[in-house]
C-alpha positions in Angstrom: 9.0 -41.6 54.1 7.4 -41.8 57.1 7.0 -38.9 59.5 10.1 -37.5 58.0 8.2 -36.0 55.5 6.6 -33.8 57.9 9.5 -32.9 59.9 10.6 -29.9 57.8 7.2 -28.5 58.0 7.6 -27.4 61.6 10.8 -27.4 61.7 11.1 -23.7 61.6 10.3 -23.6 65.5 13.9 -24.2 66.2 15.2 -21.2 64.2 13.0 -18.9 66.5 15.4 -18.4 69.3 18.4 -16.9 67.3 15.8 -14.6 64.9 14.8 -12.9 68.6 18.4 -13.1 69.9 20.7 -12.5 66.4 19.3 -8.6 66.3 20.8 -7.8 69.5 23.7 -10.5 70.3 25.1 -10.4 66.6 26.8 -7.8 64.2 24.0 -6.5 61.6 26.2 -8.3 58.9 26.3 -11.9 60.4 23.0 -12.0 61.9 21.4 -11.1 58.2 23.4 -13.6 56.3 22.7 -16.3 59.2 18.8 -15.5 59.2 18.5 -15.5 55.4 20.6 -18.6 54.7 19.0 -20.5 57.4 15.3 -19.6 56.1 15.6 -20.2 52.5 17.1 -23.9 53.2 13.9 -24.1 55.5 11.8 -22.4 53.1 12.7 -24.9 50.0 12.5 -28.3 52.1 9.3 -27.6 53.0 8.5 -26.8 50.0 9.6 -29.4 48.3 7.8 -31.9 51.0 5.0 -30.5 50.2 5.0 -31.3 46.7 6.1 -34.9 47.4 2.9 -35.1 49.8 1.2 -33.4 46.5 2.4 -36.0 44.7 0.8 -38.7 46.7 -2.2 -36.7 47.2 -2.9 -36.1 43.4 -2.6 -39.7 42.6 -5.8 -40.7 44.6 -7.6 -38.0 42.3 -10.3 -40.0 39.8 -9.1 -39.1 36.2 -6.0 -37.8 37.5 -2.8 -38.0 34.6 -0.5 -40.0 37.0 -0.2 -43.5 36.0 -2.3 -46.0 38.2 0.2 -47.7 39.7 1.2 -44.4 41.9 -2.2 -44.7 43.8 -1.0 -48.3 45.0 -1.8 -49.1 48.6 2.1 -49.5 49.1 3.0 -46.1 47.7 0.2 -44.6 50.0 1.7 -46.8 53.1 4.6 -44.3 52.6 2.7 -41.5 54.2 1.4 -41.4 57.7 -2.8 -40.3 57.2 -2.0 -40.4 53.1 -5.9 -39.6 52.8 -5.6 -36.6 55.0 -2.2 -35.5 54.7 -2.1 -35.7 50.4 -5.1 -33.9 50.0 -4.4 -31.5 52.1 -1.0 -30.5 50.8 -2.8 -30.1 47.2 -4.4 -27.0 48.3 -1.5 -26.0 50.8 1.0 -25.8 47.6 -1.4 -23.7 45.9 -1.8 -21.6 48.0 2.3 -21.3 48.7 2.8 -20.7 44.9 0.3 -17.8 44.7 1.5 -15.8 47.4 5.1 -16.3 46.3 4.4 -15.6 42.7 2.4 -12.4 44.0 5.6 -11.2 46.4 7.8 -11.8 42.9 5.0 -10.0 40.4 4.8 -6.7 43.1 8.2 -6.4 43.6 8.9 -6.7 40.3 6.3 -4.6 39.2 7.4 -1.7 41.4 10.8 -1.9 41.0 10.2 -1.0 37.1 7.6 1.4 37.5 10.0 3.2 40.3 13.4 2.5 37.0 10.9 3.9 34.3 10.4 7.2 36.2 13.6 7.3 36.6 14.2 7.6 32.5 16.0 11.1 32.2 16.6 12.1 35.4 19.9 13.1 35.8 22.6 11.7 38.3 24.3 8.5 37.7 23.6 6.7 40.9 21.6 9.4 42.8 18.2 11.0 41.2 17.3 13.4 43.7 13.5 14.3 42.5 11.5 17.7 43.1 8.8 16.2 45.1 7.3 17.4 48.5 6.7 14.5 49.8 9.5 13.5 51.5 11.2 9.6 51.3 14.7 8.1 50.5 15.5 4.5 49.3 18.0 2.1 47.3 16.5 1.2 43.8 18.3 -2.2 42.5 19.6 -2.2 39.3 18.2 -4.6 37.0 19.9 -7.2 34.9 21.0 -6.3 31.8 20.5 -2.5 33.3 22.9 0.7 32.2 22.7 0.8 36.2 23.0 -2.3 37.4 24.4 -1.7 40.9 20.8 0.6 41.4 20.1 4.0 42.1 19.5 6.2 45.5 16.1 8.3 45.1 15.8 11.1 47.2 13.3 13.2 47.5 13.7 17.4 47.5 11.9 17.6 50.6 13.5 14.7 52.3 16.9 16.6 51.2 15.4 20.1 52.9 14.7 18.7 56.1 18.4 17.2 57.1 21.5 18.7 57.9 24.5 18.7 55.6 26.0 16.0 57.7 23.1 14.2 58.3 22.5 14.5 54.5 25.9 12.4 53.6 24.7 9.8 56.7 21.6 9.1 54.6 23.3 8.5 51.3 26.0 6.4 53.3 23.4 4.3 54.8 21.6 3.9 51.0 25.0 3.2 49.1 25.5 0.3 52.1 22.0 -0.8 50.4 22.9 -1.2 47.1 26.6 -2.6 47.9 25.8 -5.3 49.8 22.3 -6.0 48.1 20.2 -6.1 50.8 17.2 -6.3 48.8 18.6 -10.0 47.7 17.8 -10.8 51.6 15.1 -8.8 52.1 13.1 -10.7 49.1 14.5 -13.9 50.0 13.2 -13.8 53.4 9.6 -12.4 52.2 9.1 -15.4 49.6 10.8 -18.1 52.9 7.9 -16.4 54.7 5.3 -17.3 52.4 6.5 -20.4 52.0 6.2 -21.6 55.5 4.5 -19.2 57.8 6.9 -20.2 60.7 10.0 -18.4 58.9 7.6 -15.3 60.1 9.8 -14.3 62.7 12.8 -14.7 60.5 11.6 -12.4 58.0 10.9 -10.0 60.8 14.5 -10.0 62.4 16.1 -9.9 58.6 14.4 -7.0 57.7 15.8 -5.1 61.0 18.8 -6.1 60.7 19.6 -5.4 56.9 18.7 -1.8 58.1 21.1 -1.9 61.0 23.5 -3.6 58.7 23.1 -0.8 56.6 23.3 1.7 59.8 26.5 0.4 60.4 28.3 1.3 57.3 26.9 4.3 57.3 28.4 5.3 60.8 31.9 4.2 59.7 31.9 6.2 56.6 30.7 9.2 58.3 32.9 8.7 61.8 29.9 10.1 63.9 27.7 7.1 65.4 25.3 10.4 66.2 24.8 11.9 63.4 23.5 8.3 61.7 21.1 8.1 64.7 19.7 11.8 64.4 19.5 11.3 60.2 17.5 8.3 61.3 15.4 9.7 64.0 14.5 13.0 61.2 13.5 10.7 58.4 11.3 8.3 60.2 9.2 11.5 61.2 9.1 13.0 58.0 8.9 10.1 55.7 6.5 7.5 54.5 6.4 3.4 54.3 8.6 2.5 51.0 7.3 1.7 47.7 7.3 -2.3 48.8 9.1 -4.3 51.6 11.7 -5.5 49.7 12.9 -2.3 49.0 15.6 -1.2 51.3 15.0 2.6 52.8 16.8 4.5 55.6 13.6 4.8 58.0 10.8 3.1 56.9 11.9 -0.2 57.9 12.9 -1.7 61.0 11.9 -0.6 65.1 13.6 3.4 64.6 13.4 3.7 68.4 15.8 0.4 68.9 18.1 1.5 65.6 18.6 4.6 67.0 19.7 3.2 70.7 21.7 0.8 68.7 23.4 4.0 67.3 24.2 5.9 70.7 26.1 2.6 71.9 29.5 1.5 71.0 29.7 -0.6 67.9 28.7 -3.9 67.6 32.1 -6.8 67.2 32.1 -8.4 64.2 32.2 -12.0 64.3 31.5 -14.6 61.5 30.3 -17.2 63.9 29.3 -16.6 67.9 30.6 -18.9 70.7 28.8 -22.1 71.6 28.9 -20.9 75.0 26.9 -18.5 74.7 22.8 -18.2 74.4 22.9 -16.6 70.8 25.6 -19.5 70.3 23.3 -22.1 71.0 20.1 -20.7 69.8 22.6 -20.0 66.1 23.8 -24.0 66.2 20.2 -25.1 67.1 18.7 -23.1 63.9 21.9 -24.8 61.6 20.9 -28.2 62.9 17.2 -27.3 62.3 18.4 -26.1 58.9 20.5 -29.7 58.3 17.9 -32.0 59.7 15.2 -30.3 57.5 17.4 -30.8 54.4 18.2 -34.6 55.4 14.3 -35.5 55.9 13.4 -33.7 52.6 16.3 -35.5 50.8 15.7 -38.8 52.7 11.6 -38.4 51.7 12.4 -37.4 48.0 14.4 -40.2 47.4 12.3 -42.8 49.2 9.2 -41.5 47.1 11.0 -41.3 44.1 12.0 -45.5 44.8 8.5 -46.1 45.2 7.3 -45.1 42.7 9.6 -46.5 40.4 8.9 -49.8 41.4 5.0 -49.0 41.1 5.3 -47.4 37.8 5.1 -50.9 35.2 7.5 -50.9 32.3 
């Protein structure tokens, strides 16, 4: 394996450019699609180099339920520092697992608390609740749900401080939520984050601009770009964080200040793909490369491994 193993461990570097420059230079659409498909590729092959180095790590373990011949000399030879590097990784996966499995058991968790409340309340995609505390966000559906496309909660207080218009900009901007399942990306790129701390900045730029994804939708159903910004502007002052970050919300996520300037100028052009001539061009082909030459070490690792040890392991 060499030091291809380690390649898609720091990797992640080269997808930092286009996370700063995607949330300005792209549409909301492209540059959230990009961002998310670029960090779960990252996300799993340095994962799954991890758990080859695991692998070889384990096997030097006394009383360990590998067979012997995995602790070979040659199958060690297969990784730069073996003694360092294996151990290492055994705690490093651990520690991976847990924090993804905790991302998975709070979201999870909240998400049915947030449906169970929900039990009676009337409205078949909207459940506007007497509450005074004021806060708006998409609810997911669930699978095998009687609502599987999700819900829009809205608060009573929330409702009382908006304008009619700015009232139908808030439920624009939530139905562009659940539509286009944003909280697929949004929990994609959490659990890419906590796989690989690097994908940090990725998660960051993919949580703003699911919101401005979702800011734009709202503006073209409404037809004012304006009225968006103010609804935005009025609900980040009056309402809290969301139940968890993988829930999408109009104003809880996301820089307001820089959604609301987004607002006020003309709309973004949507483009699948940006030019190579340009810096977001480059800085988008660098993070694909990134992306492909993390996948070809993890393959080109797993498969070298998975040789070695076949020849170590006696019949």
């Amino acid at each position: 394996m060499g030091v291809f193993v380690f390649l898609p461990l720091v990797l992640p570097l080269s997808a930092w450019p286009v996370a700063r420059l995607a949330e300005t230079r792209l549409h909301p659409r492209t540059a959230t699609r990009l961002l998310t498909a670029v960090a779960v590729v990252m996300a799993g092959c340095s994962t799954l180099c991890l758990a080859l180095l695991m692998v070889v790590g384990t096997a030097q373990l006394p009383g360990n339920p590998l067979p012997d011949g995995w602790s070979d000399p040659e199958v060690r030879a297969a990784v730069p520092h073996d003694e360092v590097a294996g151990r290492a990784a055994i705690p490093a996966l651990a520690v991976v697992a847990a924090a993804c499995a905790r991302t998975l058991w709070r979201h999870r968790r909240v998400t049915r608390r947030a449906r169970r409340a929900l039990t009676g309340v009337p409205g078949s995609t909207v459940a506007v609740l007497p509450d005074g505390t004021p806060y708006a966000y998409a609810l997911p559906g669930g699978r095998g749900h009687s609502r599987s496309r999700g819900r829009i909660v809205v608060s009573t207080a929330l409702l009382a401080g908006l304008a009619p218009a700015e009232r139908r900009a808030l439920f624009a901007h939530e139905r562009a939520h659940l539509s286009a399942r944003h909280h697929r990306h949004l929990l994609a790129a959490h659990l890419a984050a906590r796989a690989n701390p690097f994908l940090r900045p990725l998660r960051t730029a993919v949580v703003y601009t699911a919101e401005r994804w979702a800011d734009e939708e709202a503006a073209r159903a409404v037809g004012d770009r304006r009225t968006v910004a103010r609804a935005i502007g009025k609900a980040a002052l009056l309402s809290p964080r969301t139940p968890v970050p993988t829930v999408a919300a109009l104003a809880a996520t996301g820089p307001v200040p820089r959604r609301v300037a987004a607002l006020l100028a003309p709309a973004p052009t949507a483009r699948t793909w940006p030019s190579a001539f340009t810096s977001v061009g480059l800085a988008a082909w660098g993070a694909a490369a990134g992306a492909l030459v993390s996948a070809m070490s993890s393959a080109n690792s797993a498969v070298t491994l998975f040789l070695i040890l076949h020849a170590a392991t006696p019949l």
